[in-house]
VMD Tcl script that builds the backbone (N, CA, C; Angstrom):
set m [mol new atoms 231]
animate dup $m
set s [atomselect $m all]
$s set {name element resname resid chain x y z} {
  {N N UNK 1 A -2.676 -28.118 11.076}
  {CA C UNK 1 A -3.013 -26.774 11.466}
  {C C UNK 1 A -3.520 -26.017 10.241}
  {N N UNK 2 A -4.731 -25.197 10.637}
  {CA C UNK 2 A -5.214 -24.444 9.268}
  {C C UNK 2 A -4.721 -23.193 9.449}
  {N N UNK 3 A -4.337 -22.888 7.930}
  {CA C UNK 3 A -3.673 -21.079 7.975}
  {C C UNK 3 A -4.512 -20.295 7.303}
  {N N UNK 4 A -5.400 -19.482 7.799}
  {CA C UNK 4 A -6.619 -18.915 7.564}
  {C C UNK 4 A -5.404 -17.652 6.944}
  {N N UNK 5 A -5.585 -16.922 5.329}
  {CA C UNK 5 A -5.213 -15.595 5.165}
  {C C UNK 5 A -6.699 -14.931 4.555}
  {N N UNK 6 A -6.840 -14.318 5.697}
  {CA C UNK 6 A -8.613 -13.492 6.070}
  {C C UNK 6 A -7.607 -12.078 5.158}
  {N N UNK 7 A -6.952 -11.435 5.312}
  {CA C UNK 7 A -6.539 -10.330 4.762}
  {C C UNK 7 A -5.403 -10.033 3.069}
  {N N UNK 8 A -5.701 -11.423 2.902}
  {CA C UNK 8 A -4.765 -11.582 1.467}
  {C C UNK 8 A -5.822 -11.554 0.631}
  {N N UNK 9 A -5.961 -10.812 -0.597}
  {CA C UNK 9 A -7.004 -10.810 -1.891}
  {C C UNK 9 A -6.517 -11.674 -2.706}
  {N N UNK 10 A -5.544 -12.673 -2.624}
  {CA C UNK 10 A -4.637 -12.988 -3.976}
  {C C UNK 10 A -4.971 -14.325 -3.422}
  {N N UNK 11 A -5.517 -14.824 -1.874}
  {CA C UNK 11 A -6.147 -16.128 -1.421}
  {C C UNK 11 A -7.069 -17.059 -2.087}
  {N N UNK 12 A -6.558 -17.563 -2.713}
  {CA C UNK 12 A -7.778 -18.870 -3.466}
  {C C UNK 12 A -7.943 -18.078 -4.707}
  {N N UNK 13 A -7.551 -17.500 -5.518}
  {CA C UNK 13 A -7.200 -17.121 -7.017}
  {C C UNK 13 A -6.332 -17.305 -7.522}
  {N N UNK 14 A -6.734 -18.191 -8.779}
  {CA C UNK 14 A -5.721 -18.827 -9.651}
  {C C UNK 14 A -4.764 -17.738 -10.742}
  {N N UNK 15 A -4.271 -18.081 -10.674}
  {CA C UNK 15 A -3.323 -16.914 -11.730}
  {C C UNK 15 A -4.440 -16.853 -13.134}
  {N N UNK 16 A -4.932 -18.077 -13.650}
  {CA C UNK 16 A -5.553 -18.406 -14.637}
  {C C UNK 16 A -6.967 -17.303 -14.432}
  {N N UNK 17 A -7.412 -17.194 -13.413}
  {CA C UNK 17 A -8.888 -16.153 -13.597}
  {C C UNK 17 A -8.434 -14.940 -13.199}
  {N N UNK 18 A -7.048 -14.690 -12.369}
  {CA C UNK 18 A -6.382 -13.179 -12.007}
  {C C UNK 18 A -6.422 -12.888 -13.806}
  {N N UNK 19 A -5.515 -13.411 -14.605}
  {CA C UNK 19 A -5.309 -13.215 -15.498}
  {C C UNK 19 A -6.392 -12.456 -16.891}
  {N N UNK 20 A -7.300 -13.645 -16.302}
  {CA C UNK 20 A -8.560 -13.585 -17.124}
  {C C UNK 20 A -9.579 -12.168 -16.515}
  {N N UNK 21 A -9.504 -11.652 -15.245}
  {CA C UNK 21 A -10.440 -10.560 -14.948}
  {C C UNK 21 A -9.126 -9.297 -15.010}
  {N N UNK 22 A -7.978 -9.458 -15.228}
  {CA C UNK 22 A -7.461 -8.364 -15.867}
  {C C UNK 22 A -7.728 -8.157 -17.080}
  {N N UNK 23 A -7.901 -8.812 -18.386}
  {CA C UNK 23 A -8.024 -8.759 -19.561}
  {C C UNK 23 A -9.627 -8.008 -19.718}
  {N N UNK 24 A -9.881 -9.093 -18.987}
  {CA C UNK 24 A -11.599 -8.276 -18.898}
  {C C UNK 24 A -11.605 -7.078 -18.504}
  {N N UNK 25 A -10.503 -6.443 -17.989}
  {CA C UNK 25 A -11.162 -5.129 -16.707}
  {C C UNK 25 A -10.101 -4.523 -18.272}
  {N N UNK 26 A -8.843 -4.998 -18.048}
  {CA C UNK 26 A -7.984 -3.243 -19.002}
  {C C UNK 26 A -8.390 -4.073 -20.369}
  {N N UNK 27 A -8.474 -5.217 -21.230}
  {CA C UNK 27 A -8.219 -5.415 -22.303}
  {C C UNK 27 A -6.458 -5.641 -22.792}
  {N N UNK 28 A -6.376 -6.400 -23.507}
  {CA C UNK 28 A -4.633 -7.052 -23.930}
  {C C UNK 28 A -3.583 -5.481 -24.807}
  {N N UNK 29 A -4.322 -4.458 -24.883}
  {CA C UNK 29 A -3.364 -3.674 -25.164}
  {C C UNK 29 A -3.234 -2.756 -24.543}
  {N N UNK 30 A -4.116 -2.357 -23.084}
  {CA C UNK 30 A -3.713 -1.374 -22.077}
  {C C UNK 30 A -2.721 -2.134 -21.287}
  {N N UNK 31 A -3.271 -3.554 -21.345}
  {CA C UNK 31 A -2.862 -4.583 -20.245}
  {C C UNK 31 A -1.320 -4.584 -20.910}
  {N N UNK 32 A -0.903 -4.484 -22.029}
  {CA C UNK 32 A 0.500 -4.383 -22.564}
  {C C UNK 32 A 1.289 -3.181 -22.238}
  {N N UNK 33 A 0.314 -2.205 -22.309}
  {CA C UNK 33 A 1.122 -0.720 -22.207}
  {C C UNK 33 A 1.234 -0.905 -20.526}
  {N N UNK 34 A 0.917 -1.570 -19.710}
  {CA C UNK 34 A 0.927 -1.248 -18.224}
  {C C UNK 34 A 1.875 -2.014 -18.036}
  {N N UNK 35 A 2.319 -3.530 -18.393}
  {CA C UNK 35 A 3.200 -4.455 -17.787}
  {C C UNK 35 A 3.854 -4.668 -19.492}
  {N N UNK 36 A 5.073 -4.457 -19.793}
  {CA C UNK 36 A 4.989 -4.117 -21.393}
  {C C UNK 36 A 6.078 -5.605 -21.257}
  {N N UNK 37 A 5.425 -6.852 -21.325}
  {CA C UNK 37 A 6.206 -8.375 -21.899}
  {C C UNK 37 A 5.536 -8.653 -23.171}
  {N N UNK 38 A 6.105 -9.241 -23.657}
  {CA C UNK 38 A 5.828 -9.682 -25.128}
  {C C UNK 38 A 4.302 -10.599 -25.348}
  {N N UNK 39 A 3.853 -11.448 -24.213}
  {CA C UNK 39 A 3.088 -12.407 -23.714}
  {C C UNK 39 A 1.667 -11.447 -24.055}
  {N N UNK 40 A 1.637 -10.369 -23.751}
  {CA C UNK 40 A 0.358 -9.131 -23.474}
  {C C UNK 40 A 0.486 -8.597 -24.855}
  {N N UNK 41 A 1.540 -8.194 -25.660}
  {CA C UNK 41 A 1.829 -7.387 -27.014}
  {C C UNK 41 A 2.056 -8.070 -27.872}
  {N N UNK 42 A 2.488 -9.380 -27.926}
  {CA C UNK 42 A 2.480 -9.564 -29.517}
  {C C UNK 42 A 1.642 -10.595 -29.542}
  {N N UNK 43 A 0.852 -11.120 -29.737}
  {CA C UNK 43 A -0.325 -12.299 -30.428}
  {C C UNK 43 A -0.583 -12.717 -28.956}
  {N N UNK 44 A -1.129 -12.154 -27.666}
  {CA C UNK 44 A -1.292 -12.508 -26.661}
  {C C UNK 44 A -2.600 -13.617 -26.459}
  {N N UNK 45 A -2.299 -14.221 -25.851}
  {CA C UNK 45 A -3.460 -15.547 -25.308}
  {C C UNK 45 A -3.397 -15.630 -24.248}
  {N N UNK 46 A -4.292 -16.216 -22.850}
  {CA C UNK 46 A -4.091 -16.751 -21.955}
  {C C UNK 46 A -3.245 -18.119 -21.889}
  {N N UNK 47 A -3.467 -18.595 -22.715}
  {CA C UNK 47 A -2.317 -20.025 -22.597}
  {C C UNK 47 A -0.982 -19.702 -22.523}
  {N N UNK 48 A -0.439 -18.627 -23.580}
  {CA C UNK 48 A 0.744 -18.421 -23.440}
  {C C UNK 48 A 1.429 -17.382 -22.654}
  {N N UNK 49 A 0.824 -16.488 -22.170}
  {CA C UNK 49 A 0.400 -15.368 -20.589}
  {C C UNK 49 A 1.074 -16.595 -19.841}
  {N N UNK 50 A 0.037 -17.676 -19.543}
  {CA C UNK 50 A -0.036 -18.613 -18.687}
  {C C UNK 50 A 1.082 -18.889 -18.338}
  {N N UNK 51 A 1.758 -19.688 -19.326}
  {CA C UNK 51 A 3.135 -20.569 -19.585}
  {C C UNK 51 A 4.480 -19.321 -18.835}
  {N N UNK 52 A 3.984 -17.978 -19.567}
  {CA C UNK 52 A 5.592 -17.197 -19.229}
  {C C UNK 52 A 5.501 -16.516 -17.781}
  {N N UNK 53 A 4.443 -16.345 -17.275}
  {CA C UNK 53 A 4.272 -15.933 -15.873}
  {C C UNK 53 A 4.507 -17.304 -14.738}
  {N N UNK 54 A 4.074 -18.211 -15.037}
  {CA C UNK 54 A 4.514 -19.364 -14.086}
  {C C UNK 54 A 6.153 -19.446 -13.748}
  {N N UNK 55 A 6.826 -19.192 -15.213}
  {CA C UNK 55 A 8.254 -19.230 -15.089}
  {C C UNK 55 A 8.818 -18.140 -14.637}
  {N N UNK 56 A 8.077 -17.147 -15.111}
  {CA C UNK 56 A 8.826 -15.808 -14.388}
  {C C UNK 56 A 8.262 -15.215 -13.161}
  {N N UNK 57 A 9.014 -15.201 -12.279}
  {CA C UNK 57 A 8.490 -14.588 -10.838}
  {C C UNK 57 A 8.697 -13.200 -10.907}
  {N N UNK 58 A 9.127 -11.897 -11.381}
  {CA C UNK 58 A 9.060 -10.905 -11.529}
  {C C UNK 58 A 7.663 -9.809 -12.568}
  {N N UNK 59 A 7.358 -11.105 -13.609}
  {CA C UNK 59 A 6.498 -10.371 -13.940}
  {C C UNK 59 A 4.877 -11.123 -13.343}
  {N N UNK 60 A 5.249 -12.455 -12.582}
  {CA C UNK 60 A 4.435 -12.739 -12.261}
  {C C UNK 60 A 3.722 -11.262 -11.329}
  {N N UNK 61 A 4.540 -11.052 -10.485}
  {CA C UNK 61 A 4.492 -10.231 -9.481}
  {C C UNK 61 A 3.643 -8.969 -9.696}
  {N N UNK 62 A 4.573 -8.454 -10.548}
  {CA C UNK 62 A 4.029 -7.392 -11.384}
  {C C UNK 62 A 2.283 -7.495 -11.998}
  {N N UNK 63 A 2.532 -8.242 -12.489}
  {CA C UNK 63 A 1.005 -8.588 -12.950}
  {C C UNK 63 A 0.200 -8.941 -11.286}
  {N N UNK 64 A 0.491 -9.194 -10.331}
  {CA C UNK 64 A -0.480 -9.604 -8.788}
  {C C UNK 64 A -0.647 -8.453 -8.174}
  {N N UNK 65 A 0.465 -7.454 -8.448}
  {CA C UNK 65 A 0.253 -6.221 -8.160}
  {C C UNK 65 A -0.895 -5.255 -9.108}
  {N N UNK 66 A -0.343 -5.553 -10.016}
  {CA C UNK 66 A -1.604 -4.622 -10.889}
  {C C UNK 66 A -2.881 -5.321 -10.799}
  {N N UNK 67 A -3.331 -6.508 -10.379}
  {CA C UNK 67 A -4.447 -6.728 -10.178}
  {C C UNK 67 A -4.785 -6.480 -8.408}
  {N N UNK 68 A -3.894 -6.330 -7.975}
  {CA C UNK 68 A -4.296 -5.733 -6.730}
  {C C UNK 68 A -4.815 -4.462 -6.659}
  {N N UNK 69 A -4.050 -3.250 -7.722}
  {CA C UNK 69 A -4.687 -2.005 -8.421}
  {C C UNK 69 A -6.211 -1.797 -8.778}
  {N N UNK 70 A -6.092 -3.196 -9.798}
  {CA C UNK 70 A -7.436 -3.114 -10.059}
  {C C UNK 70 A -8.727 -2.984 -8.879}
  {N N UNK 71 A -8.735 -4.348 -8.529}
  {CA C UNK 71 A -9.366 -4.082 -7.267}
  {C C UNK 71 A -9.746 -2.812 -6.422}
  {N N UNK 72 A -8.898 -2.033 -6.056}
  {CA C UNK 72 A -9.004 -0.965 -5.247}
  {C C UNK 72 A -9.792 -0.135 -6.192}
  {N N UNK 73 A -9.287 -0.096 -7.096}
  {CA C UNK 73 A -9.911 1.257 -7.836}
  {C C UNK 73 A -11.545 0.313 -7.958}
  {N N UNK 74 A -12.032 -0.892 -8.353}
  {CA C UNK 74 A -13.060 -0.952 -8.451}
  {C C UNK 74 A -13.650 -0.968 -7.238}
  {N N UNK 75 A -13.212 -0.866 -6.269}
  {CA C UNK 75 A -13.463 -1.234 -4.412}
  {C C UNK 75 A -14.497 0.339 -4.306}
  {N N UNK 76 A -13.887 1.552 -5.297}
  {CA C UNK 76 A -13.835 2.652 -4.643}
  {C C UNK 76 A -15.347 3.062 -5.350}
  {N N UNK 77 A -15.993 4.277 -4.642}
  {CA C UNK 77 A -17.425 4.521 -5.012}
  {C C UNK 77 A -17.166 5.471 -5.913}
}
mol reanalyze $m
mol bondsrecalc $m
mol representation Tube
mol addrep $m
């Protein structure tokens, strides 16, 4: 059976390019002041972003939400 999610934005995006078009949209030190983990503020990379969001489900979250933010606000005219 196929499970079509027609109304989820977070459908078929990898954490790895969520990650990567947040950095692009706020940059690694708004992106720190908004979700304030160490991963974003101190010597931040995507590899190591990578590694501590897979393990953590709270800031994963946090971070799916603020790119859900993003979105809207760029959605808007």
């Amino acid at each position: 059976m196929t499970n079509i999610q027609q109304n989820n934005p977070l459908h078929g995006v990898t954490l790895e390019k969520l990650l990567n078009e947040l950095v692009a949209f706020y940059g690694w030190q708004a992106l720190g002041k908004q979700i304030d983990i160490r991963c974003f503020t101190q010597d931040p990379s995507i590899a190591s972003s990578l590694k501590f969001l897979r393990r953590t489900p709270w800031a994963r979250e946090r971070v799916e939400s603020l790119y859900l933010d993003m979105l809207r606000q760029a959605a808007k005219p």
